[in-house]
C-alpha positions as CSV (number, residue, x, y, z in Angstrom):
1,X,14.7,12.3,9.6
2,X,12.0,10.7,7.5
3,X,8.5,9.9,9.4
4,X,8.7,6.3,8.2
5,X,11.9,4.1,7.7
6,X,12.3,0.4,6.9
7,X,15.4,-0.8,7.2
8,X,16.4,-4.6,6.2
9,X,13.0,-5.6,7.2
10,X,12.2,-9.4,6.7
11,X,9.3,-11.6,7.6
12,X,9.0,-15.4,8.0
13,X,5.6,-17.1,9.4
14,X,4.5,-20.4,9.9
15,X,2.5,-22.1,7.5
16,X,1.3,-25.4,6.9
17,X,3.9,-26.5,9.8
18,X,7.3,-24.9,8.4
19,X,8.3,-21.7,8.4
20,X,8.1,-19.5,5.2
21,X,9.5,-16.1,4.3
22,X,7.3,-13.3,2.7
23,X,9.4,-10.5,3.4
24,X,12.7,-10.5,2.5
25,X,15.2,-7.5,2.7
26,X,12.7,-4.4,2.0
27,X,13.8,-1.0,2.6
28,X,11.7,2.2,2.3
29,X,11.8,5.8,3.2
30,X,8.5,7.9,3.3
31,X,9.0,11.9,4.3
32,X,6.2,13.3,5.5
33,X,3.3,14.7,3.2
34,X,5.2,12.3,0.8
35,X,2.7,9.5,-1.4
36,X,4.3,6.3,-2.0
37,X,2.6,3.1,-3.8
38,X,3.6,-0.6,-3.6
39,X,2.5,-2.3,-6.6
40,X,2.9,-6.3,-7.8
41,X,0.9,-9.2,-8.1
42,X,-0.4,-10.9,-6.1
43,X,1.4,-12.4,-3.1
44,X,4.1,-9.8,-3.6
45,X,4.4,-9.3,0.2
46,X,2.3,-5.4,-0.7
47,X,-0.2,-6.1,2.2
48,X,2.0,-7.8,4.9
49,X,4.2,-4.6,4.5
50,X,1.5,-2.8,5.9
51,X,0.4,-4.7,8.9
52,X,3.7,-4.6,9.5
53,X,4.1,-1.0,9.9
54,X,0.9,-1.2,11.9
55,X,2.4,-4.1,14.3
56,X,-0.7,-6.4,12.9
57,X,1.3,-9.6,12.1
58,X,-0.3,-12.9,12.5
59,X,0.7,-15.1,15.5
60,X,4.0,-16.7,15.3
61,X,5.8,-14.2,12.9
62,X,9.5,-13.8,12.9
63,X,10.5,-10.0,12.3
64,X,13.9,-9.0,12.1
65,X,15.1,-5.7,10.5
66,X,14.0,-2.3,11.4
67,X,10.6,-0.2,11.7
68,X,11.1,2.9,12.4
69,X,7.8,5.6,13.1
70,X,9.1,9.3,13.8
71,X,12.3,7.6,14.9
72,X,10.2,5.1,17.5
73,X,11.2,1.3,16.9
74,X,7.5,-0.3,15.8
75,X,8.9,-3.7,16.3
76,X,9.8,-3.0,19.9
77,X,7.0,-1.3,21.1
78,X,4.4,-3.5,23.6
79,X,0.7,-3.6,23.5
80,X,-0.1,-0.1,25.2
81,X,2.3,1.7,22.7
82,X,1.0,-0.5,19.6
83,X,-2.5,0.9,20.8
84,X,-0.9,4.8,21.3
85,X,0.9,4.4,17.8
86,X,-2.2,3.1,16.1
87,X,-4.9,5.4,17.6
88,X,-2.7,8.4,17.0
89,X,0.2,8.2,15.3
90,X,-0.9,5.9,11.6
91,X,-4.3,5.4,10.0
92,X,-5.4,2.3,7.9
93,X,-7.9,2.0,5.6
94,X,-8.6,-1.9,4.7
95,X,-9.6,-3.4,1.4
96,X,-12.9,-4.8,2.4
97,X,-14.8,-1.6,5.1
98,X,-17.6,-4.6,5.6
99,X,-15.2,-6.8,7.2
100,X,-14.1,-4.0,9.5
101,X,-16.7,-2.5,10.6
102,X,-18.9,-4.5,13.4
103,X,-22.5,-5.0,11.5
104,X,-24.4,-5.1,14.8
105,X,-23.6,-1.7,15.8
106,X,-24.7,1.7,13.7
107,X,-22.5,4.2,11.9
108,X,-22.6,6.6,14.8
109,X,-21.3,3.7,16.9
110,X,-18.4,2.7,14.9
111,X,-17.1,6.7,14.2
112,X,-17.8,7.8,18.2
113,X,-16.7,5.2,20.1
114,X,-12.3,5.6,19.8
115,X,-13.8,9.5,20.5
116,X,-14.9,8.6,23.5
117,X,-12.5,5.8,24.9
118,X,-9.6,7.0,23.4
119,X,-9.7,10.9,23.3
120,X,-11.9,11.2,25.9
121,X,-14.4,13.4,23.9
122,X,-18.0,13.6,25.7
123,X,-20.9,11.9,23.7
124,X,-22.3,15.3,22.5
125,X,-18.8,16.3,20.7
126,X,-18.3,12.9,19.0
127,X,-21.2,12.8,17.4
128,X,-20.6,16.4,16.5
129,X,-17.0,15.9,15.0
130,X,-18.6,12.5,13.5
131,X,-21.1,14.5,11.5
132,X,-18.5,17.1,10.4
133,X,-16.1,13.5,9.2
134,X,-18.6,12.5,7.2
135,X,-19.4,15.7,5.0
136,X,-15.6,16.2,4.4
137,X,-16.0,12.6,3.1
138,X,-19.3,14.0,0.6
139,X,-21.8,11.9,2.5
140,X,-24.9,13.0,2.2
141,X,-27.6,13.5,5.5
142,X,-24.6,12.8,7.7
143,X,-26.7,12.8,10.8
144,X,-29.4,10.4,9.4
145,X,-26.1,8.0,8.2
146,X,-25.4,8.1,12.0
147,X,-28.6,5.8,12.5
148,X,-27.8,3.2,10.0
149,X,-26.0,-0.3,10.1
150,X,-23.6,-1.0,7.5
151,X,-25.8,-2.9,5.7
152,X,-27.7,-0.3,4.7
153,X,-25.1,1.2,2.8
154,X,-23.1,0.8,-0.4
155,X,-19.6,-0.3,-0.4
156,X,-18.4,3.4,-1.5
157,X,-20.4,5.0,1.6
158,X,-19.3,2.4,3.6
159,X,-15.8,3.1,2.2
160,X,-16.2,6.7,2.8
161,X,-17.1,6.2,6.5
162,X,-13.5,4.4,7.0
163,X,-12.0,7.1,5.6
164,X,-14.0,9.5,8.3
165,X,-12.8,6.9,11.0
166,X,-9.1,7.4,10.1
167,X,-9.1,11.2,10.0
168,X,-10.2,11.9,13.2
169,X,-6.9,10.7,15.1
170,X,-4.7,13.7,13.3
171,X,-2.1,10.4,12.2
172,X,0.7,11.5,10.1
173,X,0.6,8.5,8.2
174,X,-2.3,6.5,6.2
175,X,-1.8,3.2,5.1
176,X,-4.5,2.5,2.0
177,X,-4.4,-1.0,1.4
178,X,-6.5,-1.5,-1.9
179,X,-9.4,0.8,-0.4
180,X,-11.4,0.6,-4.1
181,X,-10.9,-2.8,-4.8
182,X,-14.4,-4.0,-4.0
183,X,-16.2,-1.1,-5.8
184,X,-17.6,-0.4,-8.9
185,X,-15.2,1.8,-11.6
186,X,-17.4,4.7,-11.5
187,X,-17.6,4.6,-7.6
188,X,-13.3,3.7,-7.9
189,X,-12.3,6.9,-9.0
190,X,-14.5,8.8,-7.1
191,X,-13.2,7.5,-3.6
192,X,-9.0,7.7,-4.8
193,X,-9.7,11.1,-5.4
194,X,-11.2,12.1,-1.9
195,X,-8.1,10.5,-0.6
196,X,-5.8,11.9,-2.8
197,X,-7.2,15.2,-1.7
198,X,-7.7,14.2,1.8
199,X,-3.6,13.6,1.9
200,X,-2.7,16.7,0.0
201,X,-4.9,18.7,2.5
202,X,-3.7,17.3,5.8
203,X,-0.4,16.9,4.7
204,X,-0.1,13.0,5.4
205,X,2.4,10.7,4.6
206,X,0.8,7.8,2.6
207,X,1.2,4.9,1.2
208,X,-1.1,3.2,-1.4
209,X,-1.0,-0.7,-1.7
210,X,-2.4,-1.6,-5.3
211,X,-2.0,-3.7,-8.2
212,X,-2.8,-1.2,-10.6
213,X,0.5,0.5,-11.6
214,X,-1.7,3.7,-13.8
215,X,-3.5,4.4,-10.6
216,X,-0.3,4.3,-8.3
217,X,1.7,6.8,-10.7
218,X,-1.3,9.1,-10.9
219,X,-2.0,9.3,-6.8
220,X,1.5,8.6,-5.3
221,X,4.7,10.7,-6.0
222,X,7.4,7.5,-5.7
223,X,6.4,3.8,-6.6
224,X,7.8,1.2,-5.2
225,X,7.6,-2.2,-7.4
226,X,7.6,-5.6,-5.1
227,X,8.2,-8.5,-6.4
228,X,8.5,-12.1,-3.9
229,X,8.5,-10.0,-1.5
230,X,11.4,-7.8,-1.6
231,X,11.4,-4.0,-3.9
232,X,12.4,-4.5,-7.3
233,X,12.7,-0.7,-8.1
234,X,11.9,2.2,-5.9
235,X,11.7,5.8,-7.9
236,X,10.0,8.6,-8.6
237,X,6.1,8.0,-10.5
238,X,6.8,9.1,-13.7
239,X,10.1,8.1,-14.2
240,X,9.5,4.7,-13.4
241,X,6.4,4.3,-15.9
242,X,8.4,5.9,-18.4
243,X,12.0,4.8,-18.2
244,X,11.6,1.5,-16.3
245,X,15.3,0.2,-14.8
246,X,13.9,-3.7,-13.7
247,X,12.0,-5.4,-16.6
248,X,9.8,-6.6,-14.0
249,X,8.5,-2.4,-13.9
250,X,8.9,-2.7,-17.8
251,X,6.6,-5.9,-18.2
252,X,4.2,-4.5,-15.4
253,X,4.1,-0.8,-17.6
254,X,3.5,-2.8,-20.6
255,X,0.3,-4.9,-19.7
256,X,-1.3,-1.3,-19.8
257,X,-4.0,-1.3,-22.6
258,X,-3.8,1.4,-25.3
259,X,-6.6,3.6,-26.3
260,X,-4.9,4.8,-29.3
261,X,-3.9,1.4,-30.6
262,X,-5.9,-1.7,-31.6
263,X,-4.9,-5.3,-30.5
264,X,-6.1,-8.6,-30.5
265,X,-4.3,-9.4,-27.2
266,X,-3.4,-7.7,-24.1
267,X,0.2,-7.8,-23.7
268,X,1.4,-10.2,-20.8
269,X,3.6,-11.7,-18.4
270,X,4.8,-15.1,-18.9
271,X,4.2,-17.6,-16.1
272,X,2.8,-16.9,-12.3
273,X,3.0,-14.4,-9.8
274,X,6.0,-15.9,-7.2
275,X,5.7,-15.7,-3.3
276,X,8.8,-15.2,-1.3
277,X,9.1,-18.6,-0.4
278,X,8.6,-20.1,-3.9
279,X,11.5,-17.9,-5.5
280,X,14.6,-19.5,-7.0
281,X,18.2,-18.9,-5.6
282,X,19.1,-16.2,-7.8
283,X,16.6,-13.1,-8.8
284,X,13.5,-13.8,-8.2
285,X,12.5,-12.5,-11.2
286,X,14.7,-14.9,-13.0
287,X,12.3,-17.8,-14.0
288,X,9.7,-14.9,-16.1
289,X,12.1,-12.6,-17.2
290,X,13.4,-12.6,-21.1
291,X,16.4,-10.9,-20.1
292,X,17.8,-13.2,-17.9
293,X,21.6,-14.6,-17.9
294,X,23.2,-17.2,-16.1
295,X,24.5,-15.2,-13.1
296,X,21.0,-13.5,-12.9
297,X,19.7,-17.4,-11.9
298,X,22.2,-18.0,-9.4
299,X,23.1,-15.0,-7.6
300,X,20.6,-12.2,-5.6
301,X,21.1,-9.0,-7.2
302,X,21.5,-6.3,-4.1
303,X,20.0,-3.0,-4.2
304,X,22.0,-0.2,-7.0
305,X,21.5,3.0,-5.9
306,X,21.1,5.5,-9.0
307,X,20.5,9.4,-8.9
308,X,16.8,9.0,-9.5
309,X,16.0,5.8,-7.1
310,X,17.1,2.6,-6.6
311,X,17.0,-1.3,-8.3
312,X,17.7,-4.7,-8.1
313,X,18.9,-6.0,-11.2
314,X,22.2,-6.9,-12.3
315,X,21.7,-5.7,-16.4
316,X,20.2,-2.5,-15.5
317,X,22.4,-0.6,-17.0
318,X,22.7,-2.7,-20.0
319,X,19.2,-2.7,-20.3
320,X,18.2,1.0,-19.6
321,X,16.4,2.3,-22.8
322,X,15.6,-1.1,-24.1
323,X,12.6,-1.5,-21.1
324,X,11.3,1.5,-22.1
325,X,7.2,1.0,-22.8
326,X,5.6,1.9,-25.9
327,X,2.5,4.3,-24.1
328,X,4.3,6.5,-21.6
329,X,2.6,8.5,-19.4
330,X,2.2,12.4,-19.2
């Protein structure tokens, strides 16, 4: 049985008075130690996927389909087992650490306090286990960062310190939505790598919500591509970047700059990023894709399964060799 299964899962919320779908129809297996990255655009429905693993949905959503953690139905739990589930059972490290962390209150605070209330650890041992976090996270004078506010840190220490705050619990699951986004390059690479490490070491299930396909195929073992909210293509890293199946993969593959090669332009894609309730009747895809044909603008593709993965495209096999990307990745 996989740690984490999503079955059929769709999500509509209210917005601007009417209800609008964001979610529509994603499945998704992760087995445990197993590193999986959603990647789109914007409004792709990569985030909401997330908090809804972690039962975070805004007021008002409607859920149906499946969440399944270690066999446990997520969408039926109540409060107290939302609270059991998140404090030890799934980890989540936000895009913005300033916006999650309470300014008012130091470091030592913020890392201590689920020690004390929720594992009943004495004041003495959290700040003990807090200081041991924070040099497996490389930051240095761990008991002076103790003492500080998070203003008085960068955003990669600051980053650092949520990923000390999620390894505590022992969760078989992390959930990294966008955790570099705000940092500088150089700072970037340095904190994907302590989490790539951190997962590989601990043996966690994770999955990494990004934008950046290169850095999802070089951290995660399986990508899965959204699009308007549902999964385009879900396979293995590699053979995704290289051999694409949806020419949504392909186009995204594409837009990656060459070293090797000159170019007055940056390849891209044609038009804007969709939302789930902005797609037309057929693929979503439809209205940007040169591949299209009449059947693609009227009728939903469903999921093809195939040895290596899965897509939703109805030429995929007429087009697979032609989507293939010019820089492929080793």
């Amino acid at each position: 049985m996989a740690l984490l299964e999503i079955k059929h899962l769709s999500v509509v919320l209210p917005v601007g008075g009417s209800m609008r779908p964001i979610i529509e129809d994603l499945s998704l297996e992760i087995e445990q130690g197993q590193s999986t990255g959603l990647v789109g655009e914007s409004g792709s429905g990569k985030t909401m996927t997330a908090r809804a693993i972690m039962g975070l949905l805004p007021e008002g959503a409607q859920v149906t389909g499946e969440i399944l953690l270690n066999g446990q139905s997520v969408l039926r739990m109540d409060r107290h087992q939302l609270r059991q589930m998140r404090v030890n059972d799934v980890a989540m490290i936000f895009q913005d650490s300033r916006a999650h962390i309470n300014p008012v209150r130091t470091i030592g605070d913020f890392l201590t306090e689920t020690m004390i209330i929720n594992h009943g650890y004495s004041k003495r041992v959290a700040r003990y286990r807090s200081i041991n976090l924070l040099e497996e996270v490389g930051l240095p004078q761990p008991e002076q960062q103790l003492r500080r506010y998070p203003h008085e840190l960068s955003g990669g220490m600051l980053q650092r310190v949520m990923i000390a705050s999620t390894l505590h619990s022992g969760a078989k699951l992390l959930l990294a939505d966008e955790p570099t986004t705000a940092l500088d390059v150089s700072i970037q690479s340095e904190v994907m790598a302590l989490i790539s490490d951190l997962q590989i070491e601990r043996s966690l299930a994770m999955i990494l919500v990004t934008h950046d396909l290169d850095l999802a195929v070089s951290i995660c073992q399986n990508i899965a591509v959204l699009y308007a909210g549902t999964i385009m293509e879900m396979r293995t890293a590699t053979d995704l970047y290289n051999d694409p199946l949806h020419p949504y993969s392909s186009a995204l593959a594409k837009c990656r700059p060459s070293i090797d090669h000159q170019s007055d332009r940056l390849v891209t894609i044609s038009g804007s990023p969709m939302s789930a309730f902005d797609a037309p009747e057929g693929c979503v895809f439809s209205d940007r894709c040169g591949y299209a044909e009449d059947n693609c603008k009227t009728e939903r593709p469903g999921y093809t399964q195939k040895v290596d993965g899965s897509v939703r495209c109805h030429r995929s096999d007429d087009l697979r060799g032609d989507l293939v990307p010019s820089i492929r990745w080793t």
